[in-house]
Biotite code that builds the C-alpha atoms (Angstrom):
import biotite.structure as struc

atoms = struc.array([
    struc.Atom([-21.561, 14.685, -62.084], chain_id="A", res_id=1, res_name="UNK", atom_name="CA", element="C"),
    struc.Atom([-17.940, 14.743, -62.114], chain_id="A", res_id=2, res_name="UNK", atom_name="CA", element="C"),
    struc.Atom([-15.250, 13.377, -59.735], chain_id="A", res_id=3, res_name="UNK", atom_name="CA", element="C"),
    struc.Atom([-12.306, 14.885, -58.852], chain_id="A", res_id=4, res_name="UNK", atom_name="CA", element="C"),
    struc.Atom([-10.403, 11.614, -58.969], chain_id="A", res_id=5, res_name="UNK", atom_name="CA", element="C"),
    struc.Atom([-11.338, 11.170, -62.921], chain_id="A", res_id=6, res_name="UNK", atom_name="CA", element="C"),
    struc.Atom([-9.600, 14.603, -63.805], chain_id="A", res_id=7, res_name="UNK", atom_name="CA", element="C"),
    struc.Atom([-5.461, 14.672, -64.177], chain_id="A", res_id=8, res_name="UNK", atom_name="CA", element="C"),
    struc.Atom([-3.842, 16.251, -61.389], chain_id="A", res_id=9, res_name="UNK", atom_name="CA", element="C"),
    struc.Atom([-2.615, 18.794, -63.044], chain_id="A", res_id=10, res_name="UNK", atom_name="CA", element="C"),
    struc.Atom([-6.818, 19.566, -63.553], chain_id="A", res_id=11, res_name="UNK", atom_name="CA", element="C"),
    struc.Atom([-7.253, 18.375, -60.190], chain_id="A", res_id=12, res_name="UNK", atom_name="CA", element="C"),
    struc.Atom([-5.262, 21.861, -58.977], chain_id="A", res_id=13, res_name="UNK", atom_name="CA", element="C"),
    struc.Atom([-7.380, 23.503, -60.936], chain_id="A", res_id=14, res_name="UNK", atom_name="CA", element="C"),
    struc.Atom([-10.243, 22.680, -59.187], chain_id="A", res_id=15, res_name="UNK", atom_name="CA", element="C"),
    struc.Atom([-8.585, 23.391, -55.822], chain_id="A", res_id=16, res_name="UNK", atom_name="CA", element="C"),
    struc.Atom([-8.304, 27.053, -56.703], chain_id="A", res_id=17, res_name="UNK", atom_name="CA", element="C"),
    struc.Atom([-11.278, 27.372, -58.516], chain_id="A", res_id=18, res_name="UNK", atom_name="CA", element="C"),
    struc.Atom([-12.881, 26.368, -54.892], chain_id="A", res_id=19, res_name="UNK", atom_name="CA", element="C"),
    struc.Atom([-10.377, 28.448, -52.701], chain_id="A", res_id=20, res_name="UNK", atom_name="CA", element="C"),
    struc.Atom([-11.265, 31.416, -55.378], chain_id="A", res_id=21, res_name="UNK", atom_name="CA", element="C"),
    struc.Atom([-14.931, 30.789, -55.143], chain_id="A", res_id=22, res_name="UNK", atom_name="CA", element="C"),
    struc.Atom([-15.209, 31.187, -51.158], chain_id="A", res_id=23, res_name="UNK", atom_name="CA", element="C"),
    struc.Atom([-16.446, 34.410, -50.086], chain_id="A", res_id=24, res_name="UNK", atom_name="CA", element="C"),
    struc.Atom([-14.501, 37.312, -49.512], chain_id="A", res_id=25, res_name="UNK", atom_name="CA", element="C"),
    struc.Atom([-12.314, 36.406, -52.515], chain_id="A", res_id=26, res_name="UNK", atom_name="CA", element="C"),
    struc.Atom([-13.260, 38.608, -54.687], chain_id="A", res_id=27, res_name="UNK", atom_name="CA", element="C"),
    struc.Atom([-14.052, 36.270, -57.083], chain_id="A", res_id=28, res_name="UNK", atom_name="CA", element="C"),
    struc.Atom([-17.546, 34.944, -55.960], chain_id="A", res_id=29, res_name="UNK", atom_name="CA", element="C"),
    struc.Atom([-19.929, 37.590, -56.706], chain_id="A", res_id=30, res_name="UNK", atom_name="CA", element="C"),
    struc.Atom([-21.430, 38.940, -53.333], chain_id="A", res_id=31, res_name="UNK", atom_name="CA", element="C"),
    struc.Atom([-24.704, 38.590, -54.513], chain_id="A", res_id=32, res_name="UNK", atom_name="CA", element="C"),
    struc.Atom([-26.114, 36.800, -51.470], chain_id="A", res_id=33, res_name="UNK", atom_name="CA", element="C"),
    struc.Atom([-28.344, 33.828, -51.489], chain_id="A", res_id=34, res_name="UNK", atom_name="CA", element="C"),
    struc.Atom([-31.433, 34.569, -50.053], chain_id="A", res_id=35, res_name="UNK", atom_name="CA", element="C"),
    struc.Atom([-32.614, 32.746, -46.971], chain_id="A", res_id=36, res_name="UNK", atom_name="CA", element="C"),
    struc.Atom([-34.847, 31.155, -48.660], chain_id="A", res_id=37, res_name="UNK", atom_name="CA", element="C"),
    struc.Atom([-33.658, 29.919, -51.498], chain_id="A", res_id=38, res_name="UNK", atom_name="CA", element="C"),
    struc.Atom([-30.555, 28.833, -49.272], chain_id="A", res_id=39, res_name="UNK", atom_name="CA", element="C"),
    struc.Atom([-33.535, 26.659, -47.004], chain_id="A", res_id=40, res_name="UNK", atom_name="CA", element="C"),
    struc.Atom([-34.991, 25.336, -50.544], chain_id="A", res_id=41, res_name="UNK", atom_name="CA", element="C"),
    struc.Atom([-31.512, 24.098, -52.169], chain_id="A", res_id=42, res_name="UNK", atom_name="CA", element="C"),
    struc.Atom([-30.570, 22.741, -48.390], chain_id="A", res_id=43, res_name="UNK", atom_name="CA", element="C"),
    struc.Atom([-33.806, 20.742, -48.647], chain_id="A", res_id=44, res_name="UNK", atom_name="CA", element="C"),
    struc.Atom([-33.348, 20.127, -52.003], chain_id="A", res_id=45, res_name="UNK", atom_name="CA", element="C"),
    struc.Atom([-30.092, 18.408, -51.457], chain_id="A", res_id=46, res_name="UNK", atom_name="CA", element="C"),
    struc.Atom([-31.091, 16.656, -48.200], chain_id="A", res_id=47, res_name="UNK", atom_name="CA", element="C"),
    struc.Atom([-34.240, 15.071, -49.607], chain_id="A", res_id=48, res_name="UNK", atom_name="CA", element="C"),
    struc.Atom([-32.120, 13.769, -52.555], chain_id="A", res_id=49, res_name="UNK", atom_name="CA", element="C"),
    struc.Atom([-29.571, 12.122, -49.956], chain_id="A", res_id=50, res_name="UNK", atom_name="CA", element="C"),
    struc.Atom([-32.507, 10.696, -48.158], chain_id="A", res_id=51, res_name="UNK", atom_name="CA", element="C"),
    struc.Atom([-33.123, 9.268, -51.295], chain_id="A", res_id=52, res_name="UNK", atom_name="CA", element="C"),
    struc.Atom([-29.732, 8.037, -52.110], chain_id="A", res_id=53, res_name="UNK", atom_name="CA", element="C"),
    struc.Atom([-29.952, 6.373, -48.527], chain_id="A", res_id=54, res_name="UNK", atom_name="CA", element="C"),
    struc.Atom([-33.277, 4.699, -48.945], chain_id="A", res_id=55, res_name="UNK", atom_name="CA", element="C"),
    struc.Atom([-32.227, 3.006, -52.800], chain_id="A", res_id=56, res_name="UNK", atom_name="CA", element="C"),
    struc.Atom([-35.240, 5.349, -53.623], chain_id="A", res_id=57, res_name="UNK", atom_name="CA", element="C"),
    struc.Atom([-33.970, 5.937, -57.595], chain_id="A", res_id=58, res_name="UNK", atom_name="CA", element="C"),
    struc.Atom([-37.388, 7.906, -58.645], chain_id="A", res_id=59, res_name="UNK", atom_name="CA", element="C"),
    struc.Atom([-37.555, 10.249, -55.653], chain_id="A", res_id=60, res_name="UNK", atom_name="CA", element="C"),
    struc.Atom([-33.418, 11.034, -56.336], chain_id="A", res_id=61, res_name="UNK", atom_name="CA", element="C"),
    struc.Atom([-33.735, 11.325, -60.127], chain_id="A", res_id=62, res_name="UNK", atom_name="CA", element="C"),
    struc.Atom([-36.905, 13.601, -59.108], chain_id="A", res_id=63, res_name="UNK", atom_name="CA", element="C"),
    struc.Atom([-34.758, 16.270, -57.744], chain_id="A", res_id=64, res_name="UNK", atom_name="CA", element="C"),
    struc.Atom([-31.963, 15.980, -60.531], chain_id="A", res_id=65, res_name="UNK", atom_name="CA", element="C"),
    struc.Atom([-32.280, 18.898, -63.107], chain_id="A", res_id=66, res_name="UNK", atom_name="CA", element="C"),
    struc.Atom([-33.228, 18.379, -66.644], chain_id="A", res_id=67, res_name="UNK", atom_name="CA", element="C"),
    struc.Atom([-30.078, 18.397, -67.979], chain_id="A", res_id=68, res_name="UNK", atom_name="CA", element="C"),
    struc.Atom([-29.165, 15.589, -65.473], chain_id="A", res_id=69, res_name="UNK", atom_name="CA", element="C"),
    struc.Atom([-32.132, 13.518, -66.283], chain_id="A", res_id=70, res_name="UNK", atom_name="CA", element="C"),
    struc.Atom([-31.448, 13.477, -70.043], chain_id="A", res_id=71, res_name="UNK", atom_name="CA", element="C"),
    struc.Atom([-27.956, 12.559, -69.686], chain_id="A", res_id=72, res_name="UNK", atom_name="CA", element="C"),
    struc.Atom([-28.906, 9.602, -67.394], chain_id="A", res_id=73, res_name="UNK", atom_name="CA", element="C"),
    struc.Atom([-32.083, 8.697, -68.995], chain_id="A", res_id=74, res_name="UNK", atom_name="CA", element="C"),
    struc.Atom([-34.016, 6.995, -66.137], chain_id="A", res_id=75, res_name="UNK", atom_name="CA", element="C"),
    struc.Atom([-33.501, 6.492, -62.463], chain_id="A", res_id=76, res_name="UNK", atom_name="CA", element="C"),
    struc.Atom([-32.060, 3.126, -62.036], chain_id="A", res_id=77, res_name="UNK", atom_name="CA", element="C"),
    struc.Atom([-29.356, 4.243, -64.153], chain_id="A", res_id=78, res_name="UNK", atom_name="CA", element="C"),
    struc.Atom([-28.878, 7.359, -62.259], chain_id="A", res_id=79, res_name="UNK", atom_name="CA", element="C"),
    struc.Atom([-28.760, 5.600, -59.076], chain_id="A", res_id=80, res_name="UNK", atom_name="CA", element="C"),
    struc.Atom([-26.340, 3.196, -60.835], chain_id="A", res_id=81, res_name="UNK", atom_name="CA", element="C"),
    struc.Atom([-23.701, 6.155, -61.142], chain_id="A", res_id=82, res_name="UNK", atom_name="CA", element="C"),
    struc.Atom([-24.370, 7.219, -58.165], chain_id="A", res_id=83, res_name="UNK", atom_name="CA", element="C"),
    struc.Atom([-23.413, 4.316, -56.182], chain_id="A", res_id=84, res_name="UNK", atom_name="CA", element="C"),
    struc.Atom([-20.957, 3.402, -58.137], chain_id="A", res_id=85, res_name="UNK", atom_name="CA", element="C"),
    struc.Atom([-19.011, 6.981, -58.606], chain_id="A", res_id=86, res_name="UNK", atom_name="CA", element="C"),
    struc.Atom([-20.176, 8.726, -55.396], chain_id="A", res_id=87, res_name="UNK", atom_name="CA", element="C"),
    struc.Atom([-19.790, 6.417, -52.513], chain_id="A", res_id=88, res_name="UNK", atom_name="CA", element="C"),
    struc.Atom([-19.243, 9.901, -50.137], chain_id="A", res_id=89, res_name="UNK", atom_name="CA", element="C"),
    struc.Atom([-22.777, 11.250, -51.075], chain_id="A", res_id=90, res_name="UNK", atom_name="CA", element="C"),
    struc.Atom([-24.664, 7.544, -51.454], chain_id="A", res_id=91, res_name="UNK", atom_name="CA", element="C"),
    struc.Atom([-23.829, 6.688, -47.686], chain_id="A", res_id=92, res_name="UNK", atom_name="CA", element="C"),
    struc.Atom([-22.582, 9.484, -45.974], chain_id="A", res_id=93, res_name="UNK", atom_name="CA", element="C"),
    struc.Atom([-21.742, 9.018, -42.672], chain_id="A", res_id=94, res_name="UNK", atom_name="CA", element="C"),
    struc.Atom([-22.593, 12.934, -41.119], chain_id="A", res_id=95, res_name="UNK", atom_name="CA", element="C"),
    struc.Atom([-23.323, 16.009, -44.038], chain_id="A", res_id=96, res_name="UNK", atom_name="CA", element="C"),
    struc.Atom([-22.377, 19.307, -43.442], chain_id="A", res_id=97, res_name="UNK", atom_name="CA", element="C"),
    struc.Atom([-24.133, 22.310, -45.432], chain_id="A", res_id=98, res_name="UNK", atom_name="CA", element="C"),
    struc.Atom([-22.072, 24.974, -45.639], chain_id="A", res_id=99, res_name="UNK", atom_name="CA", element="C"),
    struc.Atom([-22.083, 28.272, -47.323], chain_id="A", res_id=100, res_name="UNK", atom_name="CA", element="C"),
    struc.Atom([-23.765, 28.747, -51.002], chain_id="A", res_id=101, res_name="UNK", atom_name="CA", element="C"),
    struc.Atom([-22.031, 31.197, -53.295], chain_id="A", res_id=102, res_name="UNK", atom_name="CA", element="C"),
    struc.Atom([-23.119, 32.839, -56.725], chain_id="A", res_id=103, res_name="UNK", atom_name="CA", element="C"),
    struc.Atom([-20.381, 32.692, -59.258], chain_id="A", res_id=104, res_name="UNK", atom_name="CA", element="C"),
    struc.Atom([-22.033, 34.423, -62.557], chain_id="A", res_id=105, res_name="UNK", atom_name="CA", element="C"),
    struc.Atom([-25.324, 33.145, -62.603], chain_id="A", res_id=106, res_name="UNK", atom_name="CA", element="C"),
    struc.Atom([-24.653, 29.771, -60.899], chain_id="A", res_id=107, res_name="UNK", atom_name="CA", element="C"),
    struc.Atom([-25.615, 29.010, -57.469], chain_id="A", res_id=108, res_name="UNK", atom_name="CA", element="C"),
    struc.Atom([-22.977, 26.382, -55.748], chain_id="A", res_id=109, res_name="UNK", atom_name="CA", element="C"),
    struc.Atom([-23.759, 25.176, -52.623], chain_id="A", res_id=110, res_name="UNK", atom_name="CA", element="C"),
    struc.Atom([-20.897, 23.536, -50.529], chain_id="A", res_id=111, res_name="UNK", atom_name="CA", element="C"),
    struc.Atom([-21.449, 20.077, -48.237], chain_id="A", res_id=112, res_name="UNK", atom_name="CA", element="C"),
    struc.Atom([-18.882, 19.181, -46.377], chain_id="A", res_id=113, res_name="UNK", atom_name="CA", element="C"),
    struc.Atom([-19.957, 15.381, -46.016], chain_id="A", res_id=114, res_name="UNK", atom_name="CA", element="C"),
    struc.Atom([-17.541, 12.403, -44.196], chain_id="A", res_id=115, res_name="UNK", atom_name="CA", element="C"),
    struc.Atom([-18.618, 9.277, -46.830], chain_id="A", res_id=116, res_name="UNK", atom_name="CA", element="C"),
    struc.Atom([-18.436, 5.469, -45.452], chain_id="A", res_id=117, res_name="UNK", atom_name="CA", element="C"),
    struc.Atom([-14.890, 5.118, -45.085], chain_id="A", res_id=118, res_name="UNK", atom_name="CA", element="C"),
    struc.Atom([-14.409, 8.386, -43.136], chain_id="A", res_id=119, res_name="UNK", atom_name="CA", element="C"),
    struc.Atom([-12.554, 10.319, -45.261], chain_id="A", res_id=120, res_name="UNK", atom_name="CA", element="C"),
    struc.Atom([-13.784, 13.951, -45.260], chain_id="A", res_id=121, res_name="UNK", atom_name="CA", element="C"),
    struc.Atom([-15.415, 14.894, -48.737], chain_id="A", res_id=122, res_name="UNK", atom_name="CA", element="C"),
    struc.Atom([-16.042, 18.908, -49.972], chain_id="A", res_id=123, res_name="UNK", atom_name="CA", element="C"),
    struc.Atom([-18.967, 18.241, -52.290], chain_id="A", res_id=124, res_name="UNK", atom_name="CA", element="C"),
    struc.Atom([-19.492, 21.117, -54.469], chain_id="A", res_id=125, res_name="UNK", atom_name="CA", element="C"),
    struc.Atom([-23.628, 20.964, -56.256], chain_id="A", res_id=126, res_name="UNK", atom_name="CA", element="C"),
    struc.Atom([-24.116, 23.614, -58.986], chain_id="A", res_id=127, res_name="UNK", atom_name="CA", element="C"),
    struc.Atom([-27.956, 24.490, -58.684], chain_id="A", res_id=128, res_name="UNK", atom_name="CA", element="C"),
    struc.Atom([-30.922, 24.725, -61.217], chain_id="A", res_id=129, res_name="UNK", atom_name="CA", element="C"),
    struc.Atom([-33.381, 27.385, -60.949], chain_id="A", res_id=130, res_name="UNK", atom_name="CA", element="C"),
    struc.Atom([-36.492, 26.020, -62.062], chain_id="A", res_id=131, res_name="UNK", atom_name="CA", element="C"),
    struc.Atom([-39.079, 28.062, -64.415], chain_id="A", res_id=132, res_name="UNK", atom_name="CA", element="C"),
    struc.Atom([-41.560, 27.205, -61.475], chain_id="A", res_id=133, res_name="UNK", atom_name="CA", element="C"),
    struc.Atom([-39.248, 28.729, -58.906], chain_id="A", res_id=134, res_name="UNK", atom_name="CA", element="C"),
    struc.Atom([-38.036, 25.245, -57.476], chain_id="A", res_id=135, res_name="UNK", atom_name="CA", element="C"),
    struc.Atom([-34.172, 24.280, -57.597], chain_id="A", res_id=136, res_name="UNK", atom_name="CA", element="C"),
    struc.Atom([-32.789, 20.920, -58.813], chain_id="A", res_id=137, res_name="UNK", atom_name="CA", element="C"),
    struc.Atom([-29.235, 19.045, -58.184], chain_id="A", res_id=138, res_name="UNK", atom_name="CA", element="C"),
    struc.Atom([-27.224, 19.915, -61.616], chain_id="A", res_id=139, res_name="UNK", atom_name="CA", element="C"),
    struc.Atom([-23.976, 18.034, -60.912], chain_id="A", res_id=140, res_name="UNK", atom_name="CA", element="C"),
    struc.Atom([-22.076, 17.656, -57.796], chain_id="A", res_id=141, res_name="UNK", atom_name="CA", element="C"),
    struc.Atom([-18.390, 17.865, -57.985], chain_id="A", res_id=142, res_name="UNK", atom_name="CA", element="C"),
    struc.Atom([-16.546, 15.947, -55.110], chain_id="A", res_id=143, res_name="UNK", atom_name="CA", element="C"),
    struc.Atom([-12.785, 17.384, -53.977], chain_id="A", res_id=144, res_name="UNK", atom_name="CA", element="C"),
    struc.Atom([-11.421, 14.464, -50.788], chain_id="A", res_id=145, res_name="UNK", atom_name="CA", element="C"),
    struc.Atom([-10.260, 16.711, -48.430], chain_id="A", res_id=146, res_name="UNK", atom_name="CA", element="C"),
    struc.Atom([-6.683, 16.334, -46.568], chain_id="A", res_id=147, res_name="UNK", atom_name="CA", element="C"),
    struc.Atom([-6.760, 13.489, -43.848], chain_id="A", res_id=148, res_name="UNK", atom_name="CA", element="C"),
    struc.Atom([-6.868, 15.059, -40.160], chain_id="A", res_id=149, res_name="UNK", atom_name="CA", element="C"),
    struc.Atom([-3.876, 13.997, -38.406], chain_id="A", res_id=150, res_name="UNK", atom_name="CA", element="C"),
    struc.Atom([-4.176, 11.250, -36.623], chain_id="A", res_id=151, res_name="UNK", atom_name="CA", element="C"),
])
């Protein structure tokens, strides 16, 4: 998983257009749609693993991580570990969002719009895994704060 906040700003603006590029209608973002149900499955997918976050429940939330993630973190206490240390928004959201998923080359993103503890407003961005088995996984979740609503 990677934070915006770790990246230079200069990267940081980067990642701002690669998001704004990536929305539908673009051009950019294929548009391939999602089908329904895979859109239902990754929703799921993502909400269990919340749950999961929200209940300290490190086996069921490293469960739904994909390979990749699990080898980098090695077990679940130390994913959880990350978690709550790096990604306060999606440990203890306050309200989640799903939004729209888009296809860019073979990658499924789905977008969360998610308001973490403090009540700033959070777009997280989770690249999907496509299992062998036909199941999807978390493989990352990249998290852009949002601008402040004015007051």
């Amino acid at each position: 998983m990677i934070r915006s906040t770790d990246w230079p700003r200069w990267l940081l603006g980067l990642s701002w257009l690669f998001l704004l590029l990536a929305l539908p209608g673009t051009g950019w973002a294929e548009d391939a749609a999602v089908p329904e149900t895979d859109r239902a499955a990754i929703r799921a997918v993502i909400q269990r693993q919340l749950d999961a976050f929200r209940r300290d429940d490190a086996p069921a939330a490293f469960a739904l991580a994909s390979p990749a993630i699990q080898e980098r973190f090695h077990d679940p206490a130390t994913f959880l570990a990350m978690v709550r240390e790096s990604y306060q928004a999606v440990y203890r959201p306050r309200h989640v969002t799903f939004l729209e998923a888009v296809v860019s080359g073979e990658q499924v993103l789905q977008k969360v719009l998610v308001i973490g503890p403090d009540g700033d407003q959070v777009l997280a961005v989770y690249p999907m895994a496509h299992m062998p088995d036909g199941s999807w996984t978390t493989d990352g979740c990249l998290l852009v704060q949002l601008p402040s609503k004015p007051a």
